[in-house]
N, C-alpha and C positions, 0 to 999 in steps of 0.2 A: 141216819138215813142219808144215800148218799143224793147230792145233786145232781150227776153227771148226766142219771136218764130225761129229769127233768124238764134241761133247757131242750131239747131234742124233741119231747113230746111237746111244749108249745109252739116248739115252730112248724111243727105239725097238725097242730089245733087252730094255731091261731097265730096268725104272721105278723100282722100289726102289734098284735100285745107285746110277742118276739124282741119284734124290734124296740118297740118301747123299753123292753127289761133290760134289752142287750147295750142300750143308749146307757140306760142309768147306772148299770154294771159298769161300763166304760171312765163314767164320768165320775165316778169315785173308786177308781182304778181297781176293783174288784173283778181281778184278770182271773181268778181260781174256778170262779162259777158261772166266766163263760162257755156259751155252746159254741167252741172253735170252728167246729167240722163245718158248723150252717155258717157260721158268720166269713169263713175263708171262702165257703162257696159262694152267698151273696156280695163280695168283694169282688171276687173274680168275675162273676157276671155281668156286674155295673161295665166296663168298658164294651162289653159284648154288645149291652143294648145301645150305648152311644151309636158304636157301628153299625146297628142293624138301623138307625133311627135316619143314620146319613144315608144310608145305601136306600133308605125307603123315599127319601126327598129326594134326592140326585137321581132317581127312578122317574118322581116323577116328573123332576123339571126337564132330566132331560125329554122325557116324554112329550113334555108341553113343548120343547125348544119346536123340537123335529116338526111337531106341528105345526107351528106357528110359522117355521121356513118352509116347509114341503107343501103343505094341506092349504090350497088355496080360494077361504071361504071367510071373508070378510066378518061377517056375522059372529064368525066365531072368536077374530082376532083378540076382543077385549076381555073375554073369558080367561082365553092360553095366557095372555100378557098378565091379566090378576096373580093366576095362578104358580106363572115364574116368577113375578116379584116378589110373591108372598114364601115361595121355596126356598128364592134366595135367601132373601130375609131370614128364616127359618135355617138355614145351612150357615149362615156368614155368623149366628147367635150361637150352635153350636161348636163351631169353629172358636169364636171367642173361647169358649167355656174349655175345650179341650185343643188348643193348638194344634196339638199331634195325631188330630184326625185327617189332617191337613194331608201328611203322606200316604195314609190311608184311602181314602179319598181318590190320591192318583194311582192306589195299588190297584184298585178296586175298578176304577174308573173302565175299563173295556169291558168289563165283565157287566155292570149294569149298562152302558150302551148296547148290548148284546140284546140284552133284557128287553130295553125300551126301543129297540130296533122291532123285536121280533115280535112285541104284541103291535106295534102300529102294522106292523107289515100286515099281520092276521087280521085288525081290524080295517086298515082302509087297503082291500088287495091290488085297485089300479093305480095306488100312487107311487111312483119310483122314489124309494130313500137311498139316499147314499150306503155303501155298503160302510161305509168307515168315517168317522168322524169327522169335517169340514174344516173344522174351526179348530184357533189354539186350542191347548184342554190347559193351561196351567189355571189353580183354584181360582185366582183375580179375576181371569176374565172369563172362565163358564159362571160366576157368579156379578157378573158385573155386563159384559158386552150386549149388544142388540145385534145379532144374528139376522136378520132377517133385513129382507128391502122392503122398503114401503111403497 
């Protein structure tokens, strides 16, 4: 019988076990019965989500940035400020993990200001934001500066 429909239908059944077989396959180089097709795909993927992971934090810090220097309500200061430190933190970890999100990051970078432009615009419609971004953008200091006047 052969194998080959095999691994295909568990990763189809069942992802977790998948990966379990595909792990143990790997690790006693039992390269013949693996499912190539799922496991090229799920490789290839893994960078995808790195990038979608940054573009969804750099979303939202910049979001909180803009807040925190435009949207002028006290009240709300210590919230935005949690929520940028904790982004950063959260972007400057995956940064570790993958360096080379780093240029990424500055590919990407207008395109989420864009983003995080257009929903605060929508949500707060008398507050004037800058049409373009203020401040340096190199990675150091959107993830490091304090923007804002006190």
């Amino acid at each position: 019988m052969s194998q080959a429909v095999v691994p295909s239908k568990l990763y189809e059944r069942d992802f977790c076990l998948w990966v379990a077989d595909t792990v143990a396959k790997l690790k006693v180089r039992n390269f013949d019965d693996l499912d190539l097709e799922n496991l090229i795909e799920e490789i290839e993927s893994l960078a995808g989500r790195e990038q979608r992971e940054l573009e969804s934090r750099l979303d939202v810090l910049l979001n909180h940035l803009l807040k925190r220097c435009y949207i002028h309500t006290p009240e709300n200061y210590q919230g935005w400020e949690l929520t940028i430190r904790e982004q950063r933190k959260q972007l400057q970890r995956l940064l570790k993990q993958s360096p080379s999100l780093q240029n990424y990051l500055s590919e990407v970078f207008n395109d989420i200001w864009q983003v995080a432009l257009g929903d605060l615009r929508q949500d707060y419609p008398k507050i004037e934001f800058p049409d373009e971004w203020q401040f340096r953008r190199d990675v150091e200091t959107i993830l490091s500066a304090k923007f804002w006047q006190d």
